[in-house]
N, C-alpha and C positions, 0 to 999 in steps of 0.2 A: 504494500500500500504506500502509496506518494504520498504528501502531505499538501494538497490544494491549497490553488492560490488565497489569501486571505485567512489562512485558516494558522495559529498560532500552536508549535508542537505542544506544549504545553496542556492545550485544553484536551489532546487528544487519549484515554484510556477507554479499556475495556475491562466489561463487568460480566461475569458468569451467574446464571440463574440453569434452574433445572431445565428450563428450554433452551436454552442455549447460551452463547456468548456474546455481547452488545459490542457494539462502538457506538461510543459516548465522548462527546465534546461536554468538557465540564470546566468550567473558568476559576473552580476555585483557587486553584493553586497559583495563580497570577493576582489576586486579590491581597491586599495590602492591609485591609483590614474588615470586621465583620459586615458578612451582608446582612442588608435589609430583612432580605427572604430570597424565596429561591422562585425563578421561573422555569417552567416544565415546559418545553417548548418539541411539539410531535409534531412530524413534515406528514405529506399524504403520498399522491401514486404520481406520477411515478420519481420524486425527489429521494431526497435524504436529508440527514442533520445538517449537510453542507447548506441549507436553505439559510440555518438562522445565524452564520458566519459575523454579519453586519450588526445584530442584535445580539450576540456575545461582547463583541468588541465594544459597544455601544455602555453596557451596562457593567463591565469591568473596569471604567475608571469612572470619576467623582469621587464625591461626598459622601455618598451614599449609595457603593453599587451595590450590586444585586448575585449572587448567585444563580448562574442559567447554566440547564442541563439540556442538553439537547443530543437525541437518542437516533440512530438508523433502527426504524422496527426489523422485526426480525425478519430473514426473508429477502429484506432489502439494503441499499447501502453497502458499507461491508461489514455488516452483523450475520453471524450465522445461518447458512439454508437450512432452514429445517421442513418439517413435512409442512401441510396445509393450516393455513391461518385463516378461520371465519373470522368475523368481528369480533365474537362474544370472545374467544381467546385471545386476541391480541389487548380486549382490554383486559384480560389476565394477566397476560404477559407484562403489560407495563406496569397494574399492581406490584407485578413481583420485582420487576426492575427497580422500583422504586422503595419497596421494600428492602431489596437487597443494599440500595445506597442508605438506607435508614431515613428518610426522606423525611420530614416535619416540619409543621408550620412556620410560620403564616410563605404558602404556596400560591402564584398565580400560573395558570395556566396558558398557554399560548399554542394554537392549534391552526395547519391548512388544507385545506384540499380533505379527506377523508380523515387527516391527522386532529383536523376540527372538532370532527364529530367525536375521535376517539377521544380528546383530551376532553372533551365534556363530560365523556361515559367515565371518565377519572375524576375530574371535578363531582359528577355525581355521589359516584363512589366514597368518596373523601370528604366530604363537606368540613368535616371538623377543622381539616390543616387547612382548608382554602381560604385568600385571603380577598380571590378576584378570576376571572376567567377575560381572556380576548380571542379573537379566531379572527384569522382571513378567510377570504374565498372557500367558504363552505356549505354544507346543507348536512339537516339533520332528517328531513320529512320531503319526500316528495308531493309539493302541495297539490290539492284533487283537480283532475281535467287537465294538467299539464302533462307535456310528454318530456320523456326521458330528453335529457338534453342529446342533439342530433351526432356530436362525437362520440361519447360514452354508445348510443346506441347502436351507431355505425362497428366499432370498435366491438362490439357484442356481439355482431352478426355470429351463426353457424358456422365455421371452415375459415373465420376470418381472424378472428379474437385472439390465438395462439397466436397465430401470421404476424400480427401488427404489432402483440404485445411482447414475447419471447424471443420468438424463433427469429425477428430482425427488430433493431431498434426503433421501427419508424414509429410508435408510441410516441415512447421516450422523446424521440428525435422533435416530434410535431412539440410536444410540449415546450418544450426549449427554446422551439422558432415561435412561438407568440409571445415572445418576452418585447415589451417595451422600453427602450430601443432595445435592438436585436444584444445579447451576450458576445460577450470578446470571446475568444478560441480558449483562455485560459480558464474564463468561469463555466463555460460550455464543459472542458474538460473533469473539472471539476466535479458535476453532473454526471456525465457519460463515464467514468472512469470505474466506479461500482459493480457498473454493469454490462463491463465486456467480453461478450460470449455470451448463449443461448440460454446457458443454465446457468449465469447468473442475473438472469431478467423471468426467472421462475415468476416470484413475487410480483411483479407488476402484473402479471395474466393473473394470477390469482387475486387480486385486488379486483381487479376488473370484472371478474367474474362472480364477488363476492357482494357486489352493491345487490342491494335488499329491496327489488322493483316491486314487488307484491306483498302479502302475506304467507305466501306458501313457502316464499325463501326462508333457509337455515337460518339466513342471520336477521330474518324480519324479528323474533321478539327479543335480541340483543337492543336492536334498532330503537323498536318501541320502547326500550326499557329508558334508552336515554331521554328521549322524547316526554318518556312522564314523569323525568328526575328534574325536567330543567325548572319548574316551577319554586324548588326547594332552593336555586340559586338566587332568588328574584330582591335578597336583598343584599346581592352582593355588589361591587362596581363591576361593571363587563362595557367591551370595549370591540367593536367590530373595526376594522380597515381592508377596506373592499375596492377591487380594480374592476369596473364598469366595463372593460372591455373584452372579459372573459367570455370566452362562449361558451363554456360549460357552466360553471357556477354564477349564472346572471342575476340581476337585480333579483328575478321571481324570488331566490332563496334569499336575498338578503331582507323583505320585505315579510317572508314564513318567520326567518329569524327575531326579527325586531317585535314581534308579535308576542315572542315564547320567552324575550327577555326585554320588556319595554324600557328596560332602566337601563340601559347600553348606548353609550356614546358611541357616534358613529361618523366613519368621515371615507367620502368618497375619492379617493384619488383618481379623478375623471380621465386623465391619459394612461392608467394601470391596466391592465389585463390581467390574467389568471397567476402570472410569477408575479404578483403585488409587490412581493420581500423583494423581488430584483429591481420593479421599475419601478418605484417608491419609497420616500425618507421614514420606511416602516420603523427601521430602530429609534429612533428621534419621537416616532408618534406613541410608541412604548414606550419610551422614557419617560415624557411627558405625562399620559394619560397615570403609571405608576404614580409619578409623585404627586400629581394631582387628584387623583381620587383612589389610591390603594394606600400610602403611605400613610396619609392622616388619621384612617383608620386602625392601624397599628401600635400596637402600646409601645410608648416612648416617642414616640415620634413627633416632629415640631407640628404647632398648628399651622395650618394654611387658608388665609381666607377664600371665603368663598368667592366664584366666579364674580358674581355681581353681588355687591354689599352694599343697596339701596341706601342703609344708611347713611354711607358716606355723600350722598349728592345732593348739590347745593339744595336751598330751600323752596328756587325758585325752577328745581324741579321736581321737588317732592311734591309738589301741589297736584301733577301728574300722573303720579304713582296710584294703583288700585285703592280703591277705599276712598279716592276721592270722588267728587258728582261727577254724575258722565252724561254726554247727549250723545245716543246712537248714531250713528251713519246714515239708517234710514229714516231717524224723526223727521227730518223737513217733511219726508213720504208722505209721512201720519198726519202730520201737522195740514197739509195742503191737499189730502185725498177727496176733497169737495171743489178747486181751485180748477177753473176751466180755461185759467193760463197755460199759454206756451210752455213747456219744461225742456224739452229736446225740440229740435230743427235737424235735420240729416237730408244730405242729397237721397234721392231714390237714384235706385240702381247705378249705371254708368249716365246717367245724364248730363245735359249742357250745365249745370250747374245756375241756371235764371231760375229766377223766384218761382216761376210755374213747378220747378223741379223739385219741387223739397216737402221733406213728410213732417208733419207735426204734432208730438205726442204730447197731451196736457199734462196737469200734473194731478189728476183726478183717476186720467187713462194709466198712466205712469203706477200709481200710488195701489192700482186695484191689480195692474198686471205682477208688479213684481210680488203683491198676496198670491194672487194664485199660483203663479207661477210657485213660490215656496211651499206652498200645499201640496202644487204635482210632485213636486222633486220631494218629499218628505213620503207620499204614498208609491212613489218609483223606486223606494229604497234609498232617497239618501240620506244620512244620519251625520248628526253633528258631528265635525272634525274628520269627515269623509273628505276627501280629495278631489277637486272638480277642475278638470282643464275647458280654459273656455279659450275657444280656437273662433271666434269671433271679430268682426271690426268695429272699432268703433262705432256708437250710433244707439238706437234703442234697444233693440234686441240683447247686445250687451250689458248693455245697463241693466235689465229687466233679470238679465242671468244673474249678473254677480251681485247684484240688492238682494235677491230673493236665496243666494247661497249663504250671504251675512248674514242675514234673518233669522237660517233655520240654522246657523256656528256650522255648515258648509266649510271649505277651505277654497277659495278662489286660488287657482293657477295661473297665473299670467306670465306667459312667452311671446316675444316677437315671432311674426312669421318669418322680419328679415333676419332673423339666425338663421337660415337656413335650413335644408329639411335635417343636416345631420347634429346641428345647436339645438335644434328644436326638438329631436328624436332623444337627445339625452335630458333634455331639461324637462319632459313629460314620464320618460324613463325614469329619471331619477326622483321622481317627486311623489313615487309611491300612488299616484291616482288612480283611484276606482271607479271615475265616468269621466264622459268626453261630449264637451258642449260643443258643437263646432259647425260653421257652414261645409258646403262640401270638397273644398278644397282640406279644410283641415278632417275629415270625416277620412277621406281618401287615403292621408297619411296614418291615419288610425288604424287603419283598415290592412296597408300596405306596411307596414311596422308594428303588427300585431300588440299596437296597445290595449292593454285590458282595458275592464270595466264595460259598463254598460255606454251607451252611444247615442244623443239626444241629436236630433239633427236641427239646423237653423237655417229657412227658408226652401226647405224639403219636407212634402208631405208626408206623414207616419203609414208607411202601410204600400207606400208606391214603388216601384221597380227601383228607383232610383236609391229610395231609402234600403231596402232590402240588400241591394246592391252597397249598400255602402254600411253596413252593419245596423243601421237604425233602426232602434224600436218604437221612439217616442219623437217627437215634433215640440219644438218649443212653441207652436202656436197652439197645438192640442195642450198643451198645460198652463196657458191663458184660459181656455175656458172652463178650468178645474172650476165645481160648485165652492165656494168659499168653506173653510173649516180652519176647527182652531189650530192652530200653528206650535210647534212648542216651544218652551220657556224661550224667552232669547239670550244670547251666548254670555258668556263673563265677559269682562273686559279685556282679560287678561287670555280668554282662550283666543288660541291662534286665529286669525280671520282671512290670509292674506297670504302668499308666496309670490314674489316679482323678483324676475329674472334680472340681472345686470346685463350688460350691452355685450360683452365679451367682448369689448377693445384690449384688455388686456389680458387674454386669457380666456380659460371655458366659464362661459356665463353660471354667473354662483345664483342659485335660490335663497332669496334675503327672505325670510320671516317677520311679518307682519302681525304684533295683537291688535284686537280691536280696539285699543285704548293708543295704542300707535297710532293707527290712522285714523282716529278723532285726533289726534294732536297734528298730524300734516292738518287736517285739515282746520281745525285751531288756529296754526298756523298764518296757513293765506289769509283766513278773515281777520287776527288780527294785525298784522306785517301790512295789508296794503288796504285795510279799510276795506272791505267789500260791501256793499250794502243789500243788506239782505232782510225777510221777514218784514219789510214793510207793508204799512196798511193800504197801500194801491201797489199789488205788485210788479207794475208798470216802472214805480220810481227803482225798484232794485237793480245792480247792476246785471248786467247777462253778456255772457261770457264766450268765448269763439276758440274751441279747442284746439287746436294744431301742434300739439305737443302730445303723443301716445299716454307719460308719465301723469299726464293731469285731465285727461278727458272723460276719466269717469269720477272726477269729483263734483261734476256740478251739483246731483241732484243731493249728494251731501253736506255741500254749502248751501245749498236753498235755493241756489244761480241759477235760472235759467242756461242752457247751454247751446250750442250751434258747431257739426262739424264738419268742415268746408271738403267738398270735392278735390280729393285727394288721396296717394296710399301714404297712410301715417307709419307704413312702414320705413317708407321712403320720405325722408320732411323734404329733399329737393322736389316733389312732385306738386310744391305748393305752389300755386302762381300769384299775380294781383290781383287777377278777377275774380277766380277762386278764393280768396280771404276776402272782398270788399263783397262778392255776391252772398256770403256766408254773414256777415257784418250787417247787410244790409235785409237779410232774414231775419233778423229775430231783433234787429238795433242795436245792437253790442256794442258795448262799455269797456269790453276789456277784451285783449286778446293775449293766449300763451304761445311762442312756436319756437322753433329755433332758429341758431344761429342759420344752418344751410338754408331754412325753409324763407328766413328775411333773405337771405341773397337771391335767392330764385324769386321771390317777390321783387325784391330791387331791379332785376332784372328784367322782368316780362311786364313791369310797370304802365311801360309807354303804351300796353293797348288799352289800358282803365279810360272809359267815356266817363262822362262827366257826373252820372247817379251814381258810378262807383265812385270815385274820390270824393263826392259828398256822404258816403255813408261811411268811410273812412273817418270823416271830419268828429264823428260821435264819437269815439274810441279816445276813453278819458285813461286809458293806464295800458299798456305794456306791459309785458313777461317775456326776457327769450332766455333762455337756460340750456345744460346740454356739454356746451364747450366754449369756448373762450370768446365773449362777441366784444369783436373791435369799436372802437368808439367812430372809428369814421363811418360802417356800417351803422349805426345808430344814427349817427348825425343827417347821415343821408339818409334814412328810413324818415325823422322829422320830417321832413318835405310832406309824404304821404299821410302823416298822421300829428298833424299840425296840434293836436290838443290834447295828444297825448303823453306822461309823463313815462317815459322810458326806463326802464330796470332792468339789471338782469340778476336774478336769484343766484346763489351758488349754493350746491348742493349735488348728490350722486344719489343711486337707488335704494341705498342703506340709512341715506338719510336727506330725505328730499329738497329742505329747505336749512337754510344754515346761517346765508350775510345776503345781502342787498347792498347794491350802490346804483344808483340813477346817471342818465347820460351827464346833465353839467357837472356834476363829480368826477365823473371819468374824464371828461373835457379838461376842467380845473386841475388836475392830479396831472396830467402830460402822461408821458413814457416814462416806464420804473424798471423795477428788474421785476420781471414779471407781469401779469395779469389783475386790475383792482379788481376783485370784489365786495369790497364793501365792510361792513362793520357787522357782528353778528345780530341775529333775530332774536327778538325777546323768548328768553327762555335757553337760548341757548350761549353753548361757552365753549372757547376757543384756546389752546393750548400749541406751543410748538417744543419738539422734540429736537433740539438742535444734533446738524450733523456734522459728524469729525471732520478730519482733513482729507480722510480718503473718502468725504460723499456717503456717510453710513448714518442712519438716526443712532442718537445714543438716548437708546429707551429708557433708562433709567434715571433721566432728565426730563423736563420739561418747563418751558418759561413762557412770558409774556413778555419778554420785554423787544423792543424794537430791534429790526435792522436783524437780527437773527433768522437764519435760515434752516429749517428742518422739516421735518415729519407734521404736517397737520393734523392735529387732535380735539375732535371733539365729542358735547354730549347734549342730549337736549330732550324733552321729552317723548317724541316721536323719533327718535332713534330705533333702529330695527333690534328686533326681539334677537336674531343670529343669522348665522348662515343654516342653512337648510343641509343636513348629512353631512356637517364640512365642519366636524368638531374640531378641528386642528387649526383650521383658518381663521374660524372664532374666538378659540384661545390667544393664536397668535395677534391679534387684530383687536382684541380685548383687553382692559385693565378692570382688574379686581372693584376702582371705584367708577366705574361705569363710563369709562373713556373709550370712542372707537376710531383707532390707528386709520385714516384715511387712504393711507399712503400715497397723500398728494404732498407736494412739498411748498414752502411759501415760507411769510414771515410778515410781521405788523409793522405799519410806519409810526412815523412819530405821531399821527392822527389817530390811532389805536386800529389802524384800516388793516386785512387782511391780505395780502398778494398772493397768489399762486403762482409759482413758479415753474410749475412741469408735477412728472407722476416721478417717485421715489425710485422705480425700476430705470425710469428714464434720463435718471443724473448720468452727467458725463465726469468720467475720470481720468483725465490726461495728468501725464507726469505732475506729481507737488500738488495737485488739490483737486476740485471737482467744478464743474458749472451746469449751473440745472437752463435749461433750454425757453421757455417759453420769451425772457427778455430778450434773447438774442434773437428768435423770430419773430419780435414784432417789430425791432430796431431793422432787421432786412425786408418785413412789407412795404418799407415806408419808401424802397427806393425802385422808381418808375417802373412800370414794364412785369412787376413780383405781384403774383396773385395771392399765394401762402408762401411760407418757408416750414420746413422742418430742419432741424438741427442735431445728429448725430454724432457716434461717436462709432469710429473702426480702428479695429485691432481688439489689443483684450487690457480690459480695467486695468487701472492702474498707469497707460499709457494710450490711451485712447487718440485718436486723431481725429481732429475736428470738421467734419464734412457738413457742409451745408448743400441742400436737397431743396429745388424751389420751382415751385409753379410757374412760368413764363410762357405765354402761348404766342410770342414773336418770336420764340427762340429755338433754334436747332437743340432736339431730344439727345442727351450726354453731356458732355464738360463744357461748364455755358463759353460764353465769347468773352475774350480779352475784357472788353470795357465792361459788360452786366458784370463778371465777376469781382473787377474791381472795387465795382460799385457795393455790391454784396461785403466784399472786404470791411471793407470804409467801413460801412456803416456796424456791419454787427461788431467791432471795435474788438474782436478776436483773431487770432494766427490759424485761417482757416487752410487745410492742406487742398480743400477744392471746395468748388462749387459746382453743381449737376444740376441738372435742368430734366424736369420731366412732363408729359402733358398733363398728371392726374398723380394728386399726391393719394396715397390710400389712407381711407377713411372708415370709422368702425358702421358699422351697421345701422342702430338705432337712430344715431344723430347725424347723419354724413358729415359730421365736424372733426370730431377728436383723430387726427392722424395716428396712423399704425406704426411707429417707428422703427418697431422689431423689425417689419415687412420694408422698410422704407431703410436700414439701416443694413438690412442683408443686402438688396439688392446696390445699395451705395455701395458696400466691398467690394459685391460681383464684378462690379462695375470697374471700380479701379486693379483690380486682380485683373483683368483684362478680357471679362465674359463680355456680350452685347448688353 
């Protein structure tokens, strides 16, 4: 036996029991002083102990490490062949394994692949020494009407099973190739080395052969037996980290799982696949979650505050906290379900978008559909804190869903369409949903990426080919005409109401969690931040509102606001134009409008075909919103023209926390060019910290100031602050402080006005030799010089030496290394030692907002570029 790469001689002995003889990686003898406890750490089929390499190493130094045992089952690895291994013996066998090392509390468990299930069937067994249990990529129960996952049962075939699994390694082999990224030749070896030759890949066929598909199977009532032990863990910490990309052990089982141990933190590393421990910071997320929720339970061991310690936060947002008064989300409903006013305005179908075109729901029609509508979905099966994806657009119908899912403590899902089908496919996947509200574009995808749950369709009749065709049993307009009945109790405040997708500009769009007592404070918020006028006794005089912002268009009926949503895909905010926002304005007389930055430029731009009823119903529009990404004060200034009496803002805020600071155009005017982006001064109620960063461009978390001229980490906290990330307990933590601060990882700093700047995203400081520079100052210093439409500002090479390339929009200029003079020009102004300037026709832009630039994307291809690709 070699000693694999990673693997320390040290940890490596062998232990004899009456079945045989083990190889055991055991860290004790490297440890310097007592462990904590010990982790039991069982690999599945077709691995070995070589899996938990990184999580030895991991927990052999500190403060406080750990004793980890980590075992080849027998059979496999290079532990002894012995004869056939069912389930129910091998968790014999590791009894005695562990018995034989004299084994004793306080023990956590850590299990993968079938090594999952076994170390449960030991945690069951043992409850006395357990201190905690984690598993990867496992299953315990085949949940009912699902089929065997399509490798496993391939791999089963008659005349095929021995073939794949023994007699050659392509088992083995295939496992290895869905590693995220692919394994080097050395960890690969590492792997493969156990088991080369026919008969020493016995063990993997007989694993294979041993999974427990029925009742009839030998090993079904070992199976069951763990199945009805897991209840007796339920008050332990347990801890799942699960690779989404697996196609054998998929969501289905992590979703069976969460079920049998609800008290389990859980965090999806969304680019992992089925080698989780290979292509994820598994050992880190085990450290972590140990001394967070195993250690303090330990006698001796130091206290640890808890995640969130409400007490510590200011008083002016304790007034937010449960137990204070609340106004529901859909009181306005209640309150105006008599009111034969306008509440919605929506273009119908794909029309010209003129006044003739538009459908108008009261707020009497409004107030009565979304009751029924909660009565159907409550007689269709859906039950509080159920999971409901609404694959809908903006408009009534939406509205009408997600009022009447808040109603019944439903859980609205909200995903962009523009993440695409495969952003989309995970963010429905991963949110655990049991139904699907959707027109039939999103039905189709339902349908075609076998999402569960039941299937409500929107704008397709119940019962029609079409429906049938697309899995639908129910119509959202058939649960309009539910007979009225009582509804039940409505939600806490504190139960969950809400999951909304981030934009995935930087990364796999995260599920932010939403209570209902959250989104009473966004919307808190807006009416108090900008005066909304609302509730008045003609509701003519209240303001009404023109949604072109995806993020805020289902708040009107919340706020009381009338709303209107202009001809357009809000997937797309460039698809706004001028006619379309003033023929929308001039529907319903709006007083305020929200959009973004791209969507004001596309209006700036298709401007000049507004006739003269449009620009006067422009002239009403007493208040502005544009939010999203960075909006330039000249964009503003020039917008003025069009909206002559309106007061310009633009909010700062992200989906975790919508509303943050405010600053108005003559502010932005007045304040010039800074380092960075103003936005404004914080929102009542909320508070603002910065993390100042080192020399090498790093937050130093364990600071935090106010004071001016300091550049770091943006921190803040506010009453409407999201509840977490959604299955992304590691992201939470890291992005979390104990007294209720959430790490933005935007980076900025205050002026001497107490005003807030952004400066760029924290991923996206630049680190050239001797110190760091964060990017948004320098691209607005290169807008400013003729001919530059945007700029992006990167950095090529690797941290620490970074080389400064500027990336810029110019549609006069030949596509690559701009011309002598424009890059001069570029020079000059960004008042940096730039090693080039490149010119491209279309900087890349995220999704949601076509604002916020892609710099990863923009930042590879600047290398490509000077490396000498096209």
């Amino acid at each position: 036996m070699q000693i694999a790469e990673g693997v320390d001689a040290r940890w490596v002995r062998s232990v004899t029991t009456p079945e045989g003889t083990w190889h055991v990686l055991d860290n004790q003898a490297v440890l310097d002083r007592e462990p904590v406890g010990t982790l039991l750490c069982v690999h599945g089929n077709p691995t070995s102990s070589y899996l938990w390499r990184h999580v030895i190493a991991e927990l052999s130094t500190g403060d406080r490490p750990w004793r980890v045992i980590a075992m080849d089952q027998l059979n496999m690895g290079w532990s002894s062949r012995t004869g056939r291994r069912r389930l129910g013996q091998r968790l014999d066998d590791l009894a005695a394994l562990t018995d034989e090392l004299g084994l004793e509390g306080p023990v956590v468990t850590l299990g993968h692949d079938w090594g999952g299930c076994i170390s449960l069937g030991w945690a069951v067994n043992h409850r006395a020494d357990l201190a905690g249990v984690a598993v990867l990529n496992t299953a315990v129960h085949q949940p009912p009407g699902s089929a065997l996952p399509a490798l496993i049962a391939a791999a089963r075939l008659p005349g095929l099973r021995r073939l794949v699994t023994a007699t050659t390694p392509i088992f083995l082999q295939g496992t290895l190739a869905i590693a995220h990224p692919r394994l080097s030749p050395q960890v690969r070896a590492g792997y493969l080395d156990p088991y080369r030759g026919a008969s020493r890949r016995g063990g993997i066929d007989e694993f294979v052969e041993d999974i427990p598909v029925n009742p009839e199977h030998p090993s079904w009532p070992a199976l069951q037996g763990i199945v009805d032990g897991l209840p007796s863990l339920a008050d332990l910490p347990a801890l799942m980290l699960w690779g989404p990309r697996d196609p054998v052990f998929t969501d289905l089982y992590l979703r069976d799982l969460r079920t049998r141990l609800p008290q389990a933190k859980v965090h999806r590393f969304e680019k992992a696949g089925h080698m989780v421990a290979e292509d994820a910071e598994v050992a880190r997320a085990v450290r972590q979650w140990l001394e967070d929720d195993v250690e303090p339970g330990l006698p001796g061991s130091p206290a640890v505050p808890s995640p969130r310690n409400t007490d510590a936060l200011p008083d002016v947002i304790q007034q937010f906290l449960p137990g204070q008064p609340r106004r529901s989300l859909w009181a306005p409903l209640e309150t105006r379900a008599h009111d034969l006013s306008p509440a919605l305005v929506e273009p119908t179908g794909h029309g010209n978008g003129r006044i003739g075109s538009w459908r108008t729901t009261t707020w009497m029609q409004l107030s009565g559909d979304v009751h029924r509508v909660a009565a159907g979905l409550t007689a269709s099966g859906v039950k509080p804190g159920d999971r409901v994806a609404l694959l809908v657009p903006p408009g009534a119908d939406l509205t009408v869903a997600l009022y009447a899912c808040l109603r019944i403590g439903a859980v609205a899902v909200i995903a962009d369409a523009g993440l695409g089908l495969p952003g989309l496919h995970r963010a429905i996947r991963g949110s655990a949903v049991k139904h699907v509200i959707g027109i039939d574009r999103g039905l189709l995808a339902a349908r075609a990426l076998r999402w569960p749950g039941q299937k409500i369709s929107v704008g397709i009749a119940a019962g029609s080919a079409r429906a049938k065709a697309l899995g639908a049993g129910l119509a959202l307009e058939d649960l309009k005409k539910v007979t009225l009945i009582d509804l039940p109790p409505a939600p806490a405040e504190n139960a969950e109401a809400m999951v909304i997708f981030t934009s995935g500009s930087t990364g796999p769009a995260k599920g932010v969690v939403y209570t209902h007592r959250q989104l009473e404070g966004v919307r808190d918020a807006l009416l108090s931040a900008y005066k909304l006028r609302t509730g008045s006794e003609n509701p003519y005089d209240d303001d009404r509102f023109v949604a072109a912002f995806a993020p805020f268009a289902l708040f009107g009926p919340g706020l009381g606001v009338p709303s209107a949503v202009p001809a357009m895909d809000v997937t797309a905010p460039r698809t706004l134009t001028a006619s379309a926002l003033a023929q929308a304005a001039r529907a319903i007389d709006a007083t305020v409008v929200f959009a973004s930055p791209a969507a004001l430029t596309n209006v700036l731009a298709t401007s000049s075909a507004l006739g003269a009823d449009d620009r006067s119903a422009l002239t009403g529009v007493r208040l502005l919103l544009s939010a999203g990404a960075p909006v330039p004060a000249e964009l503003l200034t020039t917008l003025q023209g069009l909206l002559p009496q309106a007061e310009l803002h633009t909010p700062y805020g992200m989906t975790e926390a919508l509303l943050l600071t405010d600053v108005d155009l003559p502010e932005l005017v007045a304040a010039g060019p800074g380092n960075g982006v103003l936005v404004g001064r914080p929102m009542p109620g909320v508070e603002i910290r910065i993390s100042p960063l080192d020399t090498d461009g790093r937050a130093i978390r364990t600071e935090t100031t106010g004071k001016t001229d300091v550049t770091g980490e943006i921190l803040v906290r506010a009453p409407h602050l999201k509840e977490r990330y959604d299955q992304l307990w590691l992201t939470q933590r890291e992005t979390s402080t104990t007294d209720g601060w959430h790490r933005t990882g935007d980076v900025g700093h205050f002026d001497a006005d107490g005003r807030l700047w952004v400066e760029g995203r924290l991923i996206h400081v630049i680190r050239p030799a001797g110190g760091f520079v964060t990017p948004y100052g320098v691209e607005q210093r290169i807008q400013t010089v003729p001919g530059v439409q945007r700029a992006a500002l990167v950095g090529v090479g690797r941290a620490g030496a970074h080389q400064l390339v500027a990336v810029i929009e110019a549609p006069d200029a030949e596509l690559g290394v701009a011309p002598l003079e424009l890059a001069a020009a570029v020079r000059s102004a960004a008042g940096l030692e730039l090693v080039a300037v490149l010119v491209t026709d279309a900087l890349k832009t995220d999704i949601r907002h076509n604002s916020k630039i892609d710099r990863d994307e923009v930042g590879r291809r600047a290398a490509a570029l000077l490396a000498g690709s096209r």
